[in-house]
N, C-alpha and C positions, 0 to 999 in steps of 0.2 A: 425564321419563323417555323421552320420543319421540326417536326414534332421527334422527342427521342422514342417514342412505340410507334411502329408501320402501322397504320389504317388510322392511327386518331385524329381524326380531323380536327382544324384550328382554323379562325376565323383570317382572313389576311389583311395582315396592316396591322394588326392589333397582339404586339409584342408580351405584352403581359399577360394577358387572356391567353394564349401560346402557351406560355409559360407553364399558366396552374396546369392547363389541361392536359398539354406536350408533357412537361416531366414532373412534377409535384405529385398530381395523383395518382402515375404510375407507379413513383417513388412510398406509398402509403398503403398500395393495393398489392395483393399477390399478384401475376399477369393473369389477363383475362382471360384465358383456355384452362390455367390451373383451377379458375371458380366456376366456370360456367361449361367449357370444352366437354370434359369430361362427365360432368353429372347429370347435364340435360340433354346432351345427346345420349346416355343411359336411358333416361324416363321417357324421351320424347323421339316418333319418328320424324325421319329428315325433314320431311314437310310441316310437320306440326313446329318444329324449330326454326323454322321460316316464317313461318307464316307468326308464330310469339315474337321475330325482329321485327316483322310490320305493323304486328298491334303496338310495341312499343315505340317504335316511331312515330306512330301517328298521336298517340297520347301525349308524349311529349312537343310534336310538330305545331308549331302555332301555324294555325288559319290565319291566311292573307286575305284582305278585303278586295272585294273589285273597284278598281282607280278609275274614275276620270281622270286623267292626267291632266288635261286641261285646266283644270280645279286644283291643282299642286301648283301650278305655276304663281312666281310671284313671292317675295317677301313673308320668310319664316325665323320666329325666333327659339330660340332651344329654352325650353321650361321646367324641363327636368332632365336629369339625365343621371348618368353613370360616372359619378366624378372620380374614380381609383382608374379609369380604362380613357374618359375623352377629359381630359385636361385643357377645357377652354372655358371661358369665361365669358360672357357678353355675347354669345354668339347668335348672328345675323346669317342666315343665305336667302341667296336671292337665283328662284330657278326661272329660267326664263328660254327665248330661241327655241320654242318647241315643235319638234319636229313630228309626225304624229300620224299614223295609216293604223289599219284594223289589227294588224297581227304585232304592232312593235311600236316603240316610241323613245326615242331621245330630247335630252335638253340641254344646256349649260348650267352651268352651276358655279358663281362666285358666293363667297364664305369670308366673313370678318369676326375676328372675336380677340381677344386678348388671352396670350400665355398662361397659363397658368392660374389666373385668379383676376378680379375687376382693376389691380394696379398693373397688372403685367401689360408687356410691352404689345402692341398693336400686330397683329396677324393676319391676313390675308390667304385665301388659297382657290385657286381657278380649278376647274374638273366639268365632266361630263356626266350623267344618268344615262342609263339603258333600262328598257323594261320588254317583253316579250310577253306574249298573252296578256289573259282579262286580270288577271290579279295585280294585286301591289307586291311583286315581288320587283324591286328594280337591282339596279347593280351600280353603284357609283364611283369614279377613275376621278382620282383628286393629286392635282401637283403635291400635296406631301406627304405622299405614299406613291409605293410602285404597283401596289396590290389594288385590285377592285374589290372594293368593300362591300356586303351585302345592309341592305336596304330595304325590310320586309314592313309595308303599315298593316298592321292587325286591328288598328281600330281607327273608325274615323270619326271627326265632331261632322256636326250641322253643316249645312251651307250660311255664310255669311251676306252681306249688305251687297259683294261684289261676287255671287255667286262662286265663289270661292271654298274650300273645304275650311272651317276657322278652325282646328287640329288637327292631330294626328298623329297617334303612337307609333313607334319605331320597332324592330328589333330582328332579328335573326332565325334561326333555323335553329341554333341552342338556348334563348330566348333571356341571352345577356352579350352585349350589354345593352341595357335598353334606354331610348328619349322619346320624350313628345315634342314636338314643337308646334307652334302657335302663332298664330296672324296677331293676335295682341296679348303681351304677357298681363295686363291690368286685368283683361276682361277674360283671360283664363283662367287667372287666381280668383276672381268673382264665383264665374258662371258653372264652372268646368272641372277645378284642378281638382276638388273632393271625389266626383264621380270618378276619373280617372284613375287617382290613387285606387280607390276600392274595386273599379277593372282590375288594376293591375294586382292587389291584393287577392282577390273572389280566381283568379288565372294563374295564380304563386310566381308571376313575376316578383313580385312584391312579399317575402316570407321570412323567418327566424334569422335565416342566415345576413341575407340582405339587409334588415334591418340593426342586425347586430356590427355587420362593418360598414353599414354607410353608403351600399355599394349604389342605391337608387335616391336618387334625393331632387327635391324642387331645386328650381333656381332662383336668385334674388338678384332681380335687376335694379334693387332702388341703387347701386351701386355704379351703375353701368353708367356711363355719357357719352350722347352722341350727336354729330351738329347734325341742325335741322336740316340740310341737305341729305345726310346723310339717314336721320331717322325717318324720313318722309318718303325715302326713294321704295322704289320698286316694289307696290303695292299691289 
């Protein structure tokens, strides 16, 4: 996953995202000092060149929500997602075991979905969360990855019937790739999925590019089957 330009950072775990950003764009672009090195350190002093990287981070930087964590715990299903980068289907987790003080919090985290599309083969996968301070930034360590994955909710729905969060947009620090998931996929397609979409649009998750390759899209559970044990659990 190590990027071919020193300092470009790439998300971990996620081999293809690596990919475009590690070498495709650099492959497309002059290097970065030939476009930027030389002309704005010209026009601008040291400080003011600082200080334009911190404006642009922050413009860029999606704001994390403050979590009750407690309120994440519990039975969630993916409703939209990123299907070129999370190639699952049907997917279920269930966060639970939470451990929980002022400054930090940990959970468990089991994850069912199927391969590749609603006929692929049954998947499973066991992991942890971390989160430190009041935001929703967490950090999640999953048996099928060696990398911890970031884990940032930007946006949250309503509280539900069990005092529980009933969404919650997903995404990163480069603000792909991005999911929601959801306590009921029925009553999110109802109540919810329009507003969201159009967060995510009104925020340019959701813009030209994206739409042009597909890279954000709903999910469709009519597809999906699961035994009543199994649909019912961990609520």
């Amino acid at each position: 996953d190590a990027p071919t330009v020193p300092g470009v950072n790439t998300i971990p775990g996620l081999s293809n995202f690596n990919y475009i950003i590690g070498q495709l764009v650099p492959q497309m672009i002059p290097p970065t000092n030939t476009l930027l090195g030389s002309s704005i350190s010209r026009l601008l002093p040291k400080d003011a060149t600082k200080n334009l990287a911190k404006n642009v981070f922050r413009a860029v930087h999606p704001a994390a929500e403050n979590v009750d964590v407690a309120r994440m715990m519990g039975r969630w299903f993916q409703v939209i997602n990123s299907p070129h980068v999370i190639r699952e289907a049907c997917t279920v987790s269930h966060f639970g075991a939470l451990t929980n003080n002022t400054y930090s919090a940990t959970f468990t985290i089991l994850k069912f979905y199927r391969e590749g599309n609603s006929n692929g083969p049954p998947r499973f996968s066991l992991g942890y969360g971390f989160k430190a301070g009041d935001t929703g930034q967490f950090l999640l360590h999953s048996s099928n990855s060696p990398d911890a994955e970031p884990f940032w909710v930007i946006k949250l729905g309503p509280l539900n019937e069990y005092n529980q969060y009933d969404y919650a947009v997903v995404s990163n620090w480069v603000r792909y790739p991005v999911f929601v998931i959801a306590r009921d996929p029925e009553r999110f397609h109802r109540q919810h999925m329009k507003k969201v979409l159009q967060f995510l649009e009104d925020n340019n998750y959701i813009n030209v590019m994206t739409k042009a390759f597909n890279l954000i899209s709903p999910v469709d559970y009519s597809q999906c089957q699961y035994t009543p044990t199994f649909s019912g659990a961990g609520r």
